[in-house]
N, C-alpha and C positions, 0 to 999 in steps of 0.2 A: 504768733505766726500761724496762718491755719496751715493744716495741713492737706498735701495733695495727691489723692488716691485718682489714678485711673483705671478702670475696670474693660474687660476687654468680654466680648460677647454681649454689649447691655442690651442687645433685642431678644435674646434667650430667657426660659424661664428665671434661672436664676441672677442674669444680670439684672435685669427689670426688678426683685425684688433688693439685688443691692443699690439702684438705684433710688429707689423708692425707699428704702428707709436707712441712705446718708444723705440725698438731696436735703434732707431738712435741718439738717447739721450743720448747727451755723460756724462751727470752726474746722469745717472740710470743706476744702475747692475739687470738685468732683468732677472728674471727663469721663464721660460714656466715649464706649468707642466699639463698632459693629462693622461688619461688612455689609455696604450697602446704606440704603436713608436710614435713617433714625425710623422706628418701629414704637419707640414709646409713646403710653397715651398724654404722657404732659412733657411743657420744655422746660420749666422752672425747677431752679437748684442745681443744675446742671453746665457745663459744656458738651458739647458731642463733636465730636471727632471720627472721619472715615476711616477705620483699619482692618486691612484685610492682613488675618496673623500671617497666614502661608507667604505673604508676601514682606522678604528681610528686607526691603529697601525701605519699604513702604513702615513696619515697623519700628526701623531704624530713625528715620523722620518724624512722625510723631513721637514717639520718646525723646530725641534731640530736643524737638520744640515746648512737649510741653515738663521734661523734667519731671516726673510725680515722687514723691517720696516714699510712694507704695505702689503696686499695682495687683490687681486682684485678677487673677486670671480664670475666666469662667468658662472662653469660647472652647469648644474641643467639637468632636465629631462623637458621637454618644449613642446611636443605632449599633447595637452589636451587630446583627446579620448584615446590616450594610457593610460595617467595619470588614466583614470578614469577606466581600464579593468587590469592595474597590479599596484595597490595602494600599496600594501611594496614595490617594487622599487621607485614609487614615494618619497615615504615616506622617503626611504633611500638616494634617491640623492638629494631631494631637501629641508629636514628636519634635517637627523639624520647627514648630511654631517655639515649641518651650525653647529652642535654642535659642529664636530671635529675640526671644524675650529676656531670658538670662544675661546673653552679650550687650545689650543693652542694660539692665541692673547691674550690671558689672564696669561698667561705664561710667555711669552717674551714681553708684552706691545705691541703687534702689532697689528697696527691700521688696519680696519678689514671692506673693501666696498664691501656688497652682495649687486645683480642686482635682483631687483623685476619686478613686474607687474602690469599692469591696470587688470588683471582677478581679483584682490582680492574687484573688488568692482562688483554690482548687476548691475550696469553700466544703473541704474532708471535715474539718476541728472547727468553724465559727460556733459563737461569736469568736471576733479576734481583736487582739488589743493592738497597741502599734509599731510589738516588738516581733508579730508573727513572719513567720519566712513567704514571701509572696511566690507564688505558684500559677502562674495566672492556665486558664483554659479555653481560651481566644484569642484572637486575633485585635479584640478590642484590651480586653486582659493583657496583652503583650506591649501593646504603643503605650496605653498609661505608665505602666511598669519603666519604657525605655523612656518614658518622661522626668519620673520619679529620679530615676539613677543618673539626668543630667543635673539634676540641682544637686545630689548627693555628693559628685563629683566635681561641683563648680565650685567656687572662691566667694561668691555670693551669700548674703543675708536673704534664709531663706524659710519659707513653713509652707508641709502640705497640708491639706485636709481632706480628709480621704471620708468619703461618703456613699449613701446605699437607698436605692431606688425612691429617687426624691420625687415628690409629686404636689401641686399645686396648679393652679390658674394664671395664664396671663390675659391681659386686654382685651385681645383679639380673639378668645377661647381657642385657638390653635393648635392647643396642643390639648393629648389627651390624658388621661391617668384612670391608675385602678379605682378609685372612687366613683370620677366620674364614667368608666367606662361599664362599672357594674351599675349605678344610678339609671343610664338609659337604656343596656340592657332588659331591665327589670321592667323599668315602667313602660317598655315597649312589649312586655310581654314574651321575652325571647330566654330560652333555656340556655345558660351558661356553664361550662365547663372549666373548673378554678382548682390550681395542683396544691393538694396536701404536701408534694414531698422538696419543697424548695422552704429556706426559710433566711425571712431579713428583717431589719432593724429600720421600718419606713419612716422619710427624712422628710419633715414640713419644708415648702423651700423656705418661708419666712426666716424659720429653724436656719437651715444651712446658711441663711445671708447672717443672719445674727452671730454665727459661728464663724465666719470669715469674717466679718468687722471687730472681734472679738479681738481675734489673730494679729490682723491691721491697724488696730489699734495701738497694740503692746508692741507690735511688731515681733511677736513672740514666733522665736524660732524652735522648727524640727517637725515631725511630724503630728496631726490630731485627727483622731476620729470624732468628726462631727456628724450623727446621723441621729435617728430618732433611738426612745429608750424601748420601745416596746417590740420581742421577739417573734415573730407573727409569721405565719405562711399565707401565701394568696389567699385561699381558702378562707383560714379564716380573717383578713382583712375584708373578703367582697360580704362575708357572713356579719360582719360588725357595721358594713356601711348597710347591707341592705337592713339592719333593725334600726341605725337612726334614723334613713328615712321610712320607715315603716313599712318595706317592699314585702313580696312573697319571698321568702326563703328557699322554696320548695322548689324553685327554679334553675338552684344553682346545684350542681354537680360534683360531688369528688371528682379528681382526675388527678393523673402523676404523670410527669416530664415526656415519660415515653409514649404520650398519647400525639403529642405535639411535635412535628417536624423541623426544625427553627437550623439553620444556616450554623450556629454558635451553641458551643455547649456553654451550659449556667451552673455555676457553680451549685452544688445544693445546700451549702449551710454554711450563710454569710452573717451578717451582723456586727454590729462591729460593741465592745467594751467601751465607756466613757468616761471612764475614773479620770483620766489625765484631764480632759477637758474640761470636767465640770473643777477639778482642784485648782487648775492651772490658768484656765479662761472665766470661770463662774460662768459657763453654759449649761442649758437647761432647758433642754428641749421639753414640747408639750408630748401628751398620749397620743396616739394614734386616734380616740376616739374624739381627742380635743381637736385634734388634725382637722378630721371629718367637718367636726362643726364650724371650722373658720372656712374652710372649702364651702361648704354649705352656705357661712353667710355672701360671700364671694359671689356668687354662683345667684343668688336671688339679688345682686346689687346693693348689701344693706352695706 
């Protein structure tokens, strides 16, 4: 019998890459499901399904009908500054959704993986493994957190996977990242300013999808850090992308938190430990510099 995973946000970065690599899985029945048309660049190996999370009715009907045995939850609201200037939309995509989702897995027994975050910790002590006390210093930091503690408290078969400033390409290049936003910086000629005093553990999304199917697979419960292996500040990530592509260095700037005005305080020292993941899942995320170069070939179409 295959099995039947539906994944919620698939026009998001990382829904698109778990689309892209179960669609070919020939014993997975796979529903994408997005607010709004389907946004992927192919329709094969798939169903797609309209769901908008905020809305339970709407929710509740799609899961009625299609039943999944899993379901990977990826949609959230994920702009910290914005999280923290329209707090009931927060509230409602990245809180009141998990509820419609859980009452539903709770319904049909279906095993039930939301993707979290390193903001819900003060980011005093990272890296942190997945027994540390969460702290969050946001506003975006507080809705995942009151996400987390609905599955903790539910009756449900459940696993989080809690992750830290993932970055990759979709389709439509839409969206941006430190890679790519130091790469045309640079070759534009433009001085950048990149903070020494934050530090995180950056997540391929390919990375994070392989680590959520990982999960979905076993249907291994509780919580995992799945995020990249390598400890890095801005700094020096925009300093490692600009020597693969071979940019001026000289362009880029120390600078620390307090230079920048931002809506949401950031934790300063996140990261996350991987011991449990790699023992428990045999995840295996790549380098940051390996990162680069798969962004890389992405980016020139190979």
């Amino acid at each position: 019998m295959k099995k039947r995973i539906l994944i919620t946000g698939s026009n998001g970065l990382l829904g698109q890459k778990l689309v892209d690599l179960l669609s070919s899985k020939t014993d997975i029945e796979l529903i994408a499901t997005a607010r709004g048309a389907n946004r992927l660049p192919f329709q094969e190996g798939y169903l797609y399904r309209e769901m908008d999370i905020t809305n339970a009715e709407q929710v509740a009907s799609v899961i009625d009908e299609i039943v999944p045995h899993v379901i990977i939850h990826t949609a959230a609201m994920t702009n910290v500054d914005q999280c923290e200037s329209e707090k009931e939309l927060c509230w409602a995509m990245n809180v009141s959704a998990v509820e419609y989702l859980a009452k539903a897995a709770e319904k049909h027994n279906i095993f039930l993986c939301h993707v979290s975050t390193d903001f819900i910790f003060d980011g005093e002590n990272g890296p942190y493994d997945e027994t540390a006390e969460a702290k969050p210093l946001s506003y975006y930091g507080d809705s995942k957190l009151a996400a987390e503690e609905i599955l903790l408290k539910s009756s449900i078969r459940w696993a989080i996977a809690r992750t830290v400033l993932v970055y990759g390409i979709v389709s439509d290049m839409s969206r941006t990242n430190i890679i790519l936003w130091v790469k045309k910086s640079l070759e534009d000629g433009k001085n950048i300013k990149v903070v020494t005093d934050q530090f995180r553990t950056p997540t391929l999304a390919e990375d994070l999808a392989m680590g959520c199917w990982l999960i979905a697979d076993k249907e291994a419960e509780g919580i995992y850090n799945i995020s990249g292996k390598d400890f890095l500040t801005p700094y020096e990530m925009a300093i490692m992308t600009a020597d693969f592509f071979k940019l001026d260095k000289s362009l880029i700037t120390r600078a620390d938190s307090s230079t920048f005005s931002q809506p949401a305080k950031r934790p300063p020292r996140t990261g996350f430990i991987l011991d449990k993941a790699r023992e428990v899942l045999g995840y295996d995320p790549v380098s940051f510099e390996e990162g680069i170069a798969i962004v890389a070939k992405q980016v020139s179409g190979q």
